[in-house]
BAKE-471130 format. One record per residue (C-alpha): x, y, z; residue in one letter; residue number from 1. Coordinates in steps of 0.2 Angstrom, whole numbers, plus 5000, padded with zeros to 4 digits. Layout:
> X, Y, Z, A, NUM
...
This chain:
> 5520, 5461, 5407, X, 1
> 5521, 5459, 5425, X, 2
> 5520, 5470, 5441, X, 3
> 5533, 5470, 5455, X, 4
> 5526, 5476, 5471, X, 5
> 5541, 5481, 5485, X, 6
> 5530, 5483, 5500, X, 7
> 5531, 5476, 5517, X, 8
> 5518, 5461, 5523, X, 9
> 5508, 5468, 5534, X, 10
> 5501, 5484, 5522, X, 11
> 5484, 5482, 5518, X, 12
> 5484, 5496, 5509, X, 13
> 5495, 5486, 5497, X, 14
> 5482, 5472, 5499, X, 15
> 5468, 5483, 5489, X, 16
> 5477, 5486, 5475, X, 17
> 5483, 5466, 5474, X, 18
> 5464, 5462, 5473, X, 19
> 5463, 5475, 5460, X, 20
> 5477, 5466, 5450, X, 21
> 5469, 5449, 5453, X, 22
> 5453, 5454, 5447, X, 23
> 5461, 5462, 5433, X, 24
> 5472, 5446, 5429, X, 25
> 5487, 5458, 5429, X, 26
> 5501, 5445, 5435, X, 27
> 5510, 5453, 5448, X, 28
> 5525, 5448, 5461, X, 29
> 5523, 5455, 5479, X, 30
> 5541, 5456, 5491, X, 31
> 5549, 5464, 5502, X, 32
> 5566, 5471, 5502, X, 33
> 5570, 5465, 5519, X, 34
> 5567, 5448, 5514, X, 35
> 5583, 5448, 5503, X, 36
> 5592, 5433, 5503, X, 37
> 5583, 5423, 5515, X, 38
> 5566, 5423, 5507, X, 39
> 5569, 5431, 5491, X, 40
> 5582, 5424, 5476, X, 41
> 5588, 5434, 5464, X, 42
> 5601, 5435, 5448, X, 43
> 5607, 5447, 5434, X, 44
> 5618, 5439, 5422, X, 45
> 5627, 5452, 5409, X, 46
> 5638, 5443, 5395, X, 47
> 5638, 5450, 5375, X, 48
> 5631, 5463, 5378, X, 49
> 5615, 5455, 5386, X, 50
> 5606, 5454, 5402, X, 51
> 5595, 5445, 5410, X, 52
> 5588, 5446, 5426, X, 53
> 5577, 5437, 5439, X, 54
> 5568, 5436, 5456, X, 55
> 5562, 5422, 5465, X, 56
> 5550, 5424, 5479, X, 57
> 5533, 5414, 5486, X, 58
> 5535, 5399, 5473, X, 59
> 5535, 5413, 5458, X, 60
> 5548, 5418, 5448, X, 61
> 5548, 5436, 5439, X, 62
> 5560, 5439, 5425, X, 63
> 5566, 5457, 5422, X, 64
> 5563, 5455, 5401, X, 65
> 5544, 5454, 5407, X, 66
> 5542, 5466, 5420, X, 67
> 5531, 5482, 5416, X, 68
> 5531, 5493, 5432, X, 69
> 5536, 5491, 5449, X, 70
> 5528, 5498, 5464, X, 71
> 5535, 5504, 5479, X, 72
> 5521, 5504, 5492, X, 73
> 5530, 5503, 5510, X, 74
> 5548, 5493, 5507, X, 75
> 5558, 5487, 5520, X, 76
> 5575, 5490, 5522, X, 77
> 5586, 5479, 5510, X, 78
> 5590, 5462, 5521, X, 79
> 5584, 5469, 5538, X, 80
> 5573, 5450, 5540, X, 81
> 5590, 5443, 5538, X, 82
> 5597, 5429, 5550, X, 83
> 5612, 5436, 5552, X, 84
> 5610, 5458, 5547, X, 85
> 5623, 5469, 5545, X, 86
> 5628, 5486, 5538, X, 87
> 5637, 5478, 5524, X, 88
> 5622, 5463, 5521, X, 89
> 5611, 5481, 5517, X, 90
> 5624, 5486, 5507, X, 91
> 5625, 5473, 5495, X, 92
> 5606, 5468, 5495, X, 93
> 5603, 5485, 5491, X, 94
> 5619, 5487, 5476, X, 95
> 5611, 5467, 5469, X, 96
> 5591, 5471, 5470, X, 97
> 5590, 5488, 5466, X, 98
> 5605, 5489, 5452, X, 99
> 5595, 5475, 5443, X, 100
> 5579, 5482, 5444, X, 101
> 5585, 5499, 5438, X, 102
> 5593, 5489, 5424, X, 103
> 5577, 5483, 5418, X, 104
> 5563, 5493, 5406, X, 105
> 5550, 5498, 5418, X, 106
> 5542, 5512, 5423, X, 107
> 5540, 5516, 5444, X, 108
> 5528, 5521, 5455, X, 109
> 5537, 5531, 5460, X, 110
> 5555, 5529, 5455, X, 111
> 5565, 5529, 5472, X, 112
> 5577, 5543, 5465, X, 113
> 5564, 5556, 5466, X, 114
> 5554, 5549, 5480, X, 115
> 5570, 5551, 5489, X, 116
> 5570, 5569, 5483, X, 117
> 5552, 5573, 5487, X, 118
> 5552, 5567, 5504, X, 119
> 5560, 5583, 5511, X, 120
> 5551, 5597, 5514, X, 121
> 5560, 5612, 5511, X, 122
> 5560, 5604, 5492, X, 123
> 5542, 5605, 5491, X, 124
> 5539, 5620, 5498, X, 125
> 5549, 5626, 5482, X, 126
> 5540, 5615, 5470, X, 127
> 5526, 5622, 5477, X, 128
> 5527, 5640, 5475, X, 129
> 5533, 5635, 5457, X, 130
> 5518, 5626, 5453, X, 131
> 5507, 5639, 5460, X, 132
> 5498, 5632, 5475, X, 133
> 5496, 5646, 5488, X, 134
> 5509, 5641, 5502, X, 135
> 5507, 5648, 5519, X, 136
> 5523, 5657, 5522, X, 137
> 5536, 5645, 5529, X, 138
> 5555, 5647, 5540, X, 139
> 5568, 5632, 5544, X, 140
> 5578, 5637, 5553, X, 141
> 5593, 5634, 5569, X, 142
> 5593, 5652, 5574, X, 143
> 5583, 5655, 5588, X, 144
> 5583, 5675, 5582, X, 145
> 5575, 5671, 5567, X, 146
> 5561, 5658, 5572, X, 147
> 5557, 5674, 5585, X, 148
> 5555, 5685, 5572, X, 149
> 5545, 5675, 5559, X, 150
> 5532, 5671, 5575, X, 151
> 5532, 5689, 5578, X, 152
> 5530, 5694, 5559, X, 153
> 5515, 5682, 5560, X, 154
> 5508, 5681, 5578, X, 155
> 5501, 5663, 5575, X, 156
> 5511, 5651, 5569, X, 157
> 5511, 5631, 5570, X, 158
> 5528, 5621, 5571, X, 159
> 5529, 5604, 5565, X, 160
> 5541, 5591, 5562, X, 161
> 5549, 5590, 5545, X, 162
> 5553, 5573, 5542, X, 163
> 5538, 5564, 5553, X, 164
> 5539, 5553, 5566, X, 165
> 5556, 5543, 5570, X, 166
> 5555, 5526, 5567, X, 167
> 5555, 5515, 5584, X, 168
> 5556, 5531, 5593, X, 169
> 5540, 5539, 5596, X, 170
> 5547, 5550, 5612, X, 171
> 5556, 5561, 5600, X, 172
> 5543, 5564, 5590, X, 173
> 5536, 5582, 5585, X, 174
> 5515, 5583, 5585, X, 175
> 5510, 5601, 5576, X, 176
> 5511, 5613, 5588, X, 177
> 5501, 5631, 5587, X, 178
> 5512, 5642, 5596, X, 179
> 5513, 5664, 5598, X, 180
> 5528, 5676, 5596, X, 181
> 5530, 5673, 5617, X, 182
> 5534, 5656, 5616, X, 183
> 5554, 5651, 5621, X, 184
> 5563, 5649, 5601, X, 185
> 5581, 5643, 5612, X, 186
> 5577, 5625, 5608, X, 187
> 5579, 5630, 5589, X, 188
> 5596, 5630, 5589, X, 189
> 5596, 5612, 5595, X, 190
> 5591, 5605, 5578, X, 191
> 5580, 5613, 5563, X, 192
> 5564, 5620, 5566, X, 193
> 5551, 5620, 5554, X, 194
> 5538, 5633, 5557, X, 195
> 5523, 5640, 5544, X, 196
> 5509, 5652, 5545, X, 197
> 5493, 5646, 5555, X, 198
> 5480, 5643, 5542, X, 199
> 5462, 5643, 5550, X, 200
> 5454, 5631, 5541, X, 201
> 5437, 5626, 5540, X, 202
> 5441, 5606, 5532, X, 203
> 5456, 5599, 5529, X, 204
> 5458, 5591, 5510, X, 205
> 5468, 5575, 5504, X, 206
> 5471, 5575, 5485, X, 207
> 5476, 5560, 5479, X, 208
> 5484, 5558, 5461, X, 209
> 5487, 5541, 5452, X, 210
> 5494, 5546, 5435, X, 211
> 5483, 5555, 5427, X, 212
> 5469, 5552, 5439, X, 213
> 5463, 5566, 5455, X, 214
> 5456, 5559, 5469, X, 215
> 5448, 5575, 5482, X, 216
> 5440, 5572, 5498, X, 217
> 5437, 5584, 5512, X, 218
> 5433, 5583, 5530, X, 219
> 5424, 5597, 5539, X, 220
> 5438, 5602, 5552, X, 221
> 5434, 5603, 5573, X, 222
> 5434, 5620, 5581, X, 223
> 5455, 5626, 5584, X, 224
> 5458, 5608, 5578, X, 225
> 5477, 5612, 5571, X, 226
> 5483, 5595, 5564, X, 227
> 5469, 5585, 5554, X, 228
> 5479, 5570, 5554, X, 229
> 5476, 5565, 5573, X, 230
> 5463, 5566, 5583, X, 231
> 5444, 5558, 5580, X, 232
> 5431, 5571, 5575, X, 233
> 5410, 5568, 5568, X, 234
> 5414, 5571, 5553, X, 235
> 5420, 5560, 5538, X, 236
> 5429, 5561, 5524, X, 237
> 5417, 5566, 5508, X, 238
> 5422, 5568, 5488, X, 239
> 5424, 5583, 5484, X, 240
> 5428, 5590, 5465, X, 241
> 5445, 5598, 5462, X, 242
> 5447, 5616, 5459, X, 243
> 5453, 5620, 5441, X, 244
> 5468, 5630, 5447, X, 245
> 5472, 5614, 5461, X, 246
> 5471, 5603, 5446, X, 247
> 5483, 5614, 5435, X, 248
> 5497, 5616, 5452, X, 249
> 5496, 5597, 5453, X, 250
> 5501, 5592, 5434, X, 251
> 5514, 5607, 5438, X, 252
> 5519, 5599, 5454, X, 253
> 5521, 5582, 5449, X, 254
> 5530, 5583, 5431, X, 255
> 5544, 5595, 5442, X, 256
> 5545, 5582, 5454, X, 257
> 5544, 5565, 5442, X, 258
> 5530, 5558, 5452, X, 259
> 5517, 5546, 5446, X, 260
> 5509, 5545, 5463, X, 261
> 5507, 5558, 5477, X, 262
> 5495, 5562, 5490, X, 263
> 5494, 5580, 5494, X, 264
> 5486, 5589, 5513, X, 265
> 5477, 5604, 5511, X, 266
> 5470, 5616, 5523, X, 267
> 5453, 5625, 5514, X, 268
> 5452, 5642, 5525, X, 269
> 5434, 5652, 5527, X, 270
> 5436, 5659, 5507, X, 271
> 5438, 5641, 5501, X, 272
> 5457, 5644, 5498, X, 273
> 5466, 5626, 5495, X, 274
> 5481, 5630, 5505, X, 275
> 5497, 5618, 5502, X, 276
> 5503, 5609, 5518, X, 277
> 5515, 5595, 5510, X, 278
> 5516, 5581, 5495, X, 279
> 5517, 5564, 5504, X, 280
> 5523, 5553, 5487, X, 281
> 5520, 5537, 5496, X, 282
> 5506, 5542, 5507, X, 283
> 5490, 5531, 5513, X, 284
> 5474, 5528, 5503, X, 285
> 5463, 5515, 5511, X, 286
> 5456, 5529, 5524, X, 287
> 5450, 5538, 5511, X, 288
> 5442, 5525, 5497, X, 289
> 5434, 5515, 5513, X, 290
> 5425, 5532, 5518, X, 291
> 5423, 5540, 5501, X, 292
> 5420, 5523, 5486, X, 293
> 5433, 5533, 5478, X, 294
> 5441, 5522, 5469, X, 295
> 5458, 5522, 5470, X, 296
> 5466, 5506, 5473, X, 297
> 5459, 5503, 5455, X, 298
> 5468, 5517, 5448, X, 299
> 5484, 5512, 5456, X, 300
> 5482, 5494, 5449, X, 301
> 5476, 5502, 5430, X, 302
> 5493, 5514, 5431, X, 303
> 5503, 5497, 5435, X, 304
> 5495, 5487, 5422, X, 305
> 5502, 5488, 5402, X, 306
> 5483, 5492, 5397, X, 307
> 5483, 5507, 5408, X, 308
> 5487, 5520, 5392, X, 309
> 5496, 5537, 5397, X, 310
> 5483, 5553, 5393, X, 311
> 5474, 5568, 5398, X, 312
> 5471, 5571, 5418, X, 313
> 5455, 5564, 5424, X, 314
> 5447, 5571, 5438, X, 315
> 5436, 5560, 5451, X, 316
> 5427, 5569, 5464, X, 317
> 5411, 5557, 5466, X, 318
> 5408, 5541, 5472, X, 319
> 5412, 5527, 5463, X, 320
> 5414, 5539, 5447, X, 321
């Protein structure tokens, strides 16, 4: 069985996991979307009750009876490389490439129906609270009213953006913002604000979860550092083990959201309280294996290979373990 890879060129990330696969003699197909039809061929023929399927990409050919699981790392969109792109081109490269692959016996990582669903935020804060993580309380909001009063309720509060940067607009994008209960909430009503309770933390923690795998690490945070996503400190990311209760809200989590890979933020305050920032379900890896050994481009390449078997969670919290 073979591996499909839907990722863009230029992700290393992706690269790690193809070495994996190489060494593993997995065969795999690597593409992107956005190649589609240019660079990528493709067919489903459906007669008697049959089908068959295939794509075409970089000299190889991958037929849809032999794929095993398909990846989708960073894809493009559907025929952006185009020569001539359109709305409509998208369209159909989308309805062809997608409508096939769903057609065919494979299991994701992860399957874009739910990585759709698990990309917005409101939605995991929900899963969240039902998996048991403890979850800083949270407003979205347009009412200007009501973001004043949740600042006032709370005194410090940070206010992020929901959805992350714009593409191809960084100006308009939102950094995590510690604010008080005197700041001016009139902008609120312009567009949804997402506010949450300022957690003091003393190191922020990235969980990474491939299957059945965890993958902790944790960074000793900078004095008033707010968002430990930007910004260069002395410290580096170390493995960390998980806490039993963590471990327990992850399986939760990611059978309610129909994930097999997510990588989750945490914010560890003065008691050692993990406290749940977000579930990123295609977020990054490298940083962390570079610093930490963990290895977690092997489990990705595992999960997408047919000797992978499905079991009990595993928890890795030590170099190379």
């Amino acid at each position: 069985m073979s591996v499909l890879i839907l990722t863009s060129e230029e992700d290393v990330t992706a690269d790690m996991v193809v070495a994996e696969l190489h060494a593993m003699g997995t065969p795999f197909l690597r593409l992107d979307p956005a190649d589609v039809p240019d660079k990528v061929v493709l067919s489903a023929h459906y007669a008697h009750g049959d089908f068959e399927g295939h794509l075409s990409a970089n000299g190889q050919v991958l037929s849809m009876e032999g794929l095993g699981a398909v990846w989708m790392r960073r894809p493009g969109e559907p025929a952006a490389n185009a020569a001539h792109p359109s709305p409509w081109l998208t369209a159909e490269a989308r309805q062809a490439l997608f409508g096939m692959l769903f057609a065919a016996n494979a299991r994701w990582m992860n399957h874009p129906r739910n990585a759709d669903r698990a990309r917005l935020k409101p939605w995991q804060m929900r899963v969240a609270h039902l998996s048991g993580f403890a979850v800083p309380p949270t407003v979205f909001t347009t009412a200007p009213r009501l973001a004043r009063q949740f600042a006032e309720e709370h005194r410090e509060v940070v206010v992020k953006s929901a959805s992350g940067p714009p593409p191809g607009d960084p100006g308009l994008s939102l950094p995590t913002t510690l604010i008080g209960p005197d700041a001016d909430f009139s902008a609120v009503a312009a567009g949804p604000a997402l506010l949450q309770r300022y957690v003091p933390k003393r190191a922020d923690i990235r969980l990474t979860c491939v299957g059945t795998r965890l993958f902790a690490a944790r960074k000793t945070a900078a004095p008033d550092q707010v968002d430990g996503r930007y910004g260069a400190t002395e410290h580096a990311w170390e493995p960390v083990p998980v806490p039993e209760r963590v471990s327990k809200s992850v399986d939760t989590y990611i059978a309610l959201a129909g994930l097999a890979y997510a990588a989750f933020d945490f914010a560890e305050d003065e008691d050692g309280i993990w406290w749940f920032l977000e579930c990123n379900q295609g977020g990054q890896f490298g940083f962390i294996e570079l610093e930490t050994g963990l290895p977690i481009a092997a489990a990705v390449a595992l999960w997408l290979s047919p000797r992978e078997p499905l079991g009990h969670r595993q928890v890795e919290g030590a170099r190379g373990a």
